[in-house]
Structure formats: C-alpha cells, structure tokens
C-alpha positions in Angstrom: 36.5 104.3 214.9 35.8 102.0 212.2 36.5 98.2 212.9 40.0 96.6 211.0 40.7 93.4 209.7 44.3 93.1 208.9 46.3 92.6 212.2 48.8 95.0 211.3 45.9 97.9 210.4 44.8 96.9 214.0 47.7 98.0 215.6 48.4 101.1 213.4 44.4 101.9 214.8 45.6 101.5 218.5 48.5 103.8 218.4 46.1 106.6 216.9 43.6 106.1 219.5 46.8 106.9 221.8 47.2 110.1 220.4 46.4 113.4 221.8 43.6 114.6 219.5 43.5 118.1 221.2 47.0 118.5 220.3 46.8 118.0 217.4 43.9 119.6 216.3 45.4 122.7 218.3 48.4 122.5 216.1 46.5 121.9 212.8 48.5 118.4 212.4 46.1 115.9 210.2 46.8 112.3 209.7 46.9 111.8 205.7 48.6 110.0 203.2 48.6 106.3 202.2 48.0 104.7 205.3 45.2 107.5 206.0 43.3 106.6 202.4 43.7 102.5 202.9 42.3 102.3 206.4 39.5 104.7 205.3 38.4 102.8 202.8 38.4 99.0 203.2 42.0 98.1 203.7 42.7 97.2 200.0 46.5 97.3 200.5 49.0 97.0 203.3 50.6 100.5 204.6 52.4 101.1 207.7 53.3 104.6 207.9 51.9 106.9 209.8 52.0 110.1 207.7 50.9 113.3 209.5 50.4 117.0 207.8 50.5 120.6 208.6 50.6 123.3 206.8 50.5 125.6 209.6 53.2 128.0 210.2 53.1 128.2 214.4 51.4 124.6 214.7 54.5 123.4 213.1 56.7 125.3 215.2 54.6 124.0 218.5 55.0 120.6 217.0 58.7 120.7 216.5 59.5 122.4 219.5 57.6 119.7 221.6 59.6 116.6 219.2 62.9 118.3 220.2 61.9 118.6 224.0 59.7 115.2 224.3 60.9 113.3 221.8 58.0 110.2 221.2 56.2 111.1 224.1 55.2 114.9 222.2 52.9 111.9 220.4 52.3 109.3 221.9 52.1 107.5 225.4 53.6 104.0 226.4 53.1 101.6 225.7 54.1 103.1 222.4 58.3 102.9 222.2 60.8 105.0 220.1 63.3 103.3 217.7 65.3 105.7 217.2 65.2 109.9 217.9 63.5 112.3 216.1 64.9 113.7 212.9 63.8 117.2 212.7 64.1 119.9 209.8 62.3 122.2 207.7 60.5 119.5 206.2 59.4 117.5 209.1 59.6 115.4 212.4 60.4 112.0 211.6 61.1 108.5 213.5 60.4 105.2 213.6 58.1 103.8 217.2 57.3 100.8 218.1 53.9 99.1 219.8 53.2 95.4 220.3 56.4 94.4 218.0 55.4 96.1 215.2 57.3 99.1 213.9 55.9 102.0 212.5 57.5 105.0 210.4 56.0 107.8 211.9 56.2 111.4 210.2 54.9 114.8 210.4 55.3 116.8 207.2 55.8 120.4 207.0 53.6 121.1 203.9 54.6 124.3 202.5 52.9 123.7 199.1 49.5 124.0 199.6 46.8 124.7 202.6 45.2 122.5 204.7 42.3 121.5 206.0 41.2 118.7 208.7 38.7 117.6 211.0 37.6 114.5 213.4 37.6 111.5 211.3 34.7 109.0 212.4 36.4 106.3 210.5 39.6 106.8 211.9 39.0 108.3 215.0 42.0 110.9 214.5 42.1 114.3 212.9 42.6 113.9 209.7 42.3 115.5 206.4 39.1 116.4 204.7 39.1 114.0 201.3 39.2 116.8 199.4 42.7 117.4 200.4 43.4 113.5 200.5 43.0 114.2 197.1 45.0 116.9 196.4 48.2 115.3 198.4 47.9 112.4 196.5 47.9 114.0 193.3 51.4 116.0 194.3 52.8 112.8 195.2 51.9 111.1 192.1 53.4 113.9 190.4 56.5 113.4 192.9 57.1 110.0 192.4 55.1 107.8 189.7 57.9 107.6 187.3 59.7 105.6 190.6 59.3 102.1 190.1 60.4 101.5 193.9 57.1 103.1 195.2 54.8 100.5 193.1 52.2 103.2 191.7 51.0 103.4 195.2 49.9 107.0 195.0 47.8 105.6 191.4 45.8 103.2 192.9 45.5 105.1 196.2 43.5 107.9 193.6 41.6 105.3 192.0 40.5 103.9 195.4 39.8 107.8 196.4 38.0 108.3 192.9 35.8 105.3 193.0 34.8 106.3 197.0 34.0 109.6 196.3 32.9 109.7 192.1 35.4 112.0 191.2 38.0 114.4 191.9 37.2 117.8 193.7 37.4 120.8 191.5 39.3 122.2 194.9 41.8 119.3 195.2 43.0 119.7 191.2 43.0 123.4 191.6 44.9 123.2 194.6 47.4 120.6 193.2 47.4 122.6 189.9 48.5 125.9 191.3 51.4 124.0 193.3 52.6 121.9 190.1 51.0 123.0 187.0 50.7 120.7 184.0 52.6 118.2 185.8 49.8 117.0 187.4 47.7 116.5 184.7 50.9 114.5 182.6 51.8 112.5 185.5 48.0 110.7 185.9 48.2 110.4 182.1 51.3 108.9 182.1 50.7 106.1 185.2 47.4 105.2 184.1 48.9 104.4 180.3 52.1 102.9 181.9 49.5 100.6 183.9 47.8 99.5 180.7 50.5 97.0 181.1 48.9 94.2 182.9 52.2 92.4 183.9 53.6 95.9 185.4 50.0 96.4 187.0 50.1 92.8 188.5 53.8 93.3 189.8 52.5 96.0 191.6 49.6 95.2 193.2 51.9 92.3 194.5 54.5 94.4 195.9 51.8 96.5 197.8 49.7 93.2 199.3 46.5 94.3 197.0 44.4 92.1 195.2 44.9 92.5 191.7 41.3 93.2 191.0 40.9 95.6 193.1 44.0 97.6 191.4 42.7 96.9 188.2 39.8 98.6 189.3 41.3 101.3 190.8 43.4 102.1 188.0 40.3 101.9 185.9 38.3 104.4 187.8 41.5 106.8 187.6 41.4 106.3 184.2 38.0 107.0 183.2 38.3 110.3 185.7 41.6 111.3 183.6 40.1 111.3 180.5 36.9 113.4 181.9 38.9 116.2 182.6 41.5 116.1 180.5 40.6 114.2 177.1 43.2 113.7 175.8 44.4 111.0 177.8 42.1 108.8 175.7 43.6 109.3 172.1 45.9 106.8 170.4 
C-alpha cells in the first residue's frame, strides 16, 4: 500500500488493511468509488466514504447474509466500532463505523447495472476495481447526479483526475456505461464540463470538496478535451 498524507486518508488506509481481503475477493466485493479514485491518485480531494461494489449475484447474497448475522464485524475487526446497525436491502449494506474518532460511511452496493471486475490493488492494498470500471461507475454517477449541486461535481473532477491518470477513457468503460444509460451519458459530461466553464461555480466547488482549485481546473480540462474527442460536439458554440 501506497503511503498517505492527509491524516484523515491515513486512517481510511488502516481500516482497509483490516479487512478480510479473502472475503472479499471470494464474494467479488471491490472497493470503488470516490474515495477509491482520490487515494489512488494523489489525494487531490478529501473523501471519507468507504464505497464497496458487487455485482455478483451469490457474493452479494454471502455478503448480506454475513451483515445481518455479524453486523460490523462481517467487515472489519476492532478496533474498528459500529455507529449504528447495518441497513440492508436490495441495493446494499450500509452503516456508518468508527476507528481512532473518525467516522466513516461504509457501504456495499448491489450493482445491478453493469458487470464487474476487480483485483488486488497495489496502491490501495484492497481489492478493488480495475480502472476501467472506475471509469465506467463514475460515468453512471455523473449521469446520476451532476445536475445536483449538493454533490459539488465530485463525480466531474473525479473523471478528469481518472482521464488525466490514464490518457483517456476505455472504449469498455463508455460501452459499458452506454448500454446501462444510453445518451445520457454522453449529455451529462457535456453538460458538467460546460456548466464548469463557470469559474465562480468551479471555484465553489473545488472549495466544498477540499481541492485545490488548480487541480480542478485541470481536471475539468482534461474531461473536457476527452468529451469533445469522442463526441464533437461538445465543442461547438
């Protein structure tokens, strides 16, 4: 695992080096989302969820069953404490733990939109997602929730970071996201990078998210650019 400089990412590092990475890699369960994509690449914002994924039909229904019966301790060891129980559903395991006085959101999704794949993250010492399907979660979540105000664009600069990382996005990951959503994925990066021509809006949220303006700029820049290579359009008017 990959050393971390913000305190906070320190922690959220300890707790995954907790985890059972048989388990999880038994039950096809990957970490992923934000906090996944910022500790992987340089911590260039604060995120303290622990977002988890599986797409797995009888992994899911291990890792449910063993929430319901174990509650935290299905994940995690002491000294890692729950805040409060599990909520569990078709869409996921969710709760809130605690470790040195920090609290952590902590959620497995049931991802019934697309498949997954994972493997042993170097970085991140955890199984996690393979960026290509970084990628194509972050693309559905744009399409989710860009047009939210409340989230800050997160999932925007999280592809610009994951664009300027990896050069582009993976013809997998947009055919992937495509076949979920369809041309909603292609309007909702079109619309975010245009709405974050706005320097003021940029700037707010960069500051809402603890990220260096700069480096959102550039993110957003890097999205950009790969917007308008696949789908032209983006750059007229």
């Amino acid at each position: 695992m990959k050393a971390f400089g913000k305190p906070e990412h320190r922690i959220i590092a300890e707790a995954l080096g907790l985890m059972d990475r048989d388990f999880l890699t038994a039950n096809q369960c990957w970490f992923g989302g934000g906090t996944a994509i910022v500790m992987k690449l340089g911590e260039y914002r604060r995120s303290l969820d622990l977002d988890f994924l599986c797409a797995d039909a009888s992994g899911y229904r291990e890792l449910r069953t063993r929430a319901s019966e174990l509650g935290v301790r299905a994940f995690f060891p002491e000294p890692v404490e729950a805040v409060r129980d599990f909520q569990v559903d078709q869409y996921g395991l969710r709760t809130v733990v605690r470790l040195r006085e920090q609290t952590i959101r902590f959620e497995v999704v049931r991802e019934g939109r697309i498949d997954l794949r994972g493997h042993f993250d170097d970085d991140l010492g955890i199984p996690a997602l393979v960026p290509a399907d970084m990628f194509a979660e972050k693309l559905l979540a744009n399409a989710d929730r860009s047009q939210d105000r409340a989230v800050a664009y997160r999932d925007a600069f999280d592809l610009g970071m994951l664009v300027r990382a990896y050069r582009q996005i993976p013809t997998e990951a947009l055919d992937k996201a495509q076949a979920a959503y369809g041309p909603d994925i292609h309007r909702k990066v079109i619309w975010v990078v245009d709405k974050l021509r706005d320097k003021d809006e940029l700037r707010d949220a960069a500051n809402i998210l603890q990220m260096d303006v700069a480096a959102g700029t550039d993110a957003i820049s890097a999205l950009r650019a790969e917007a308008t290579r696949l789908w032209p359009q983006v750059g007229k008017g």
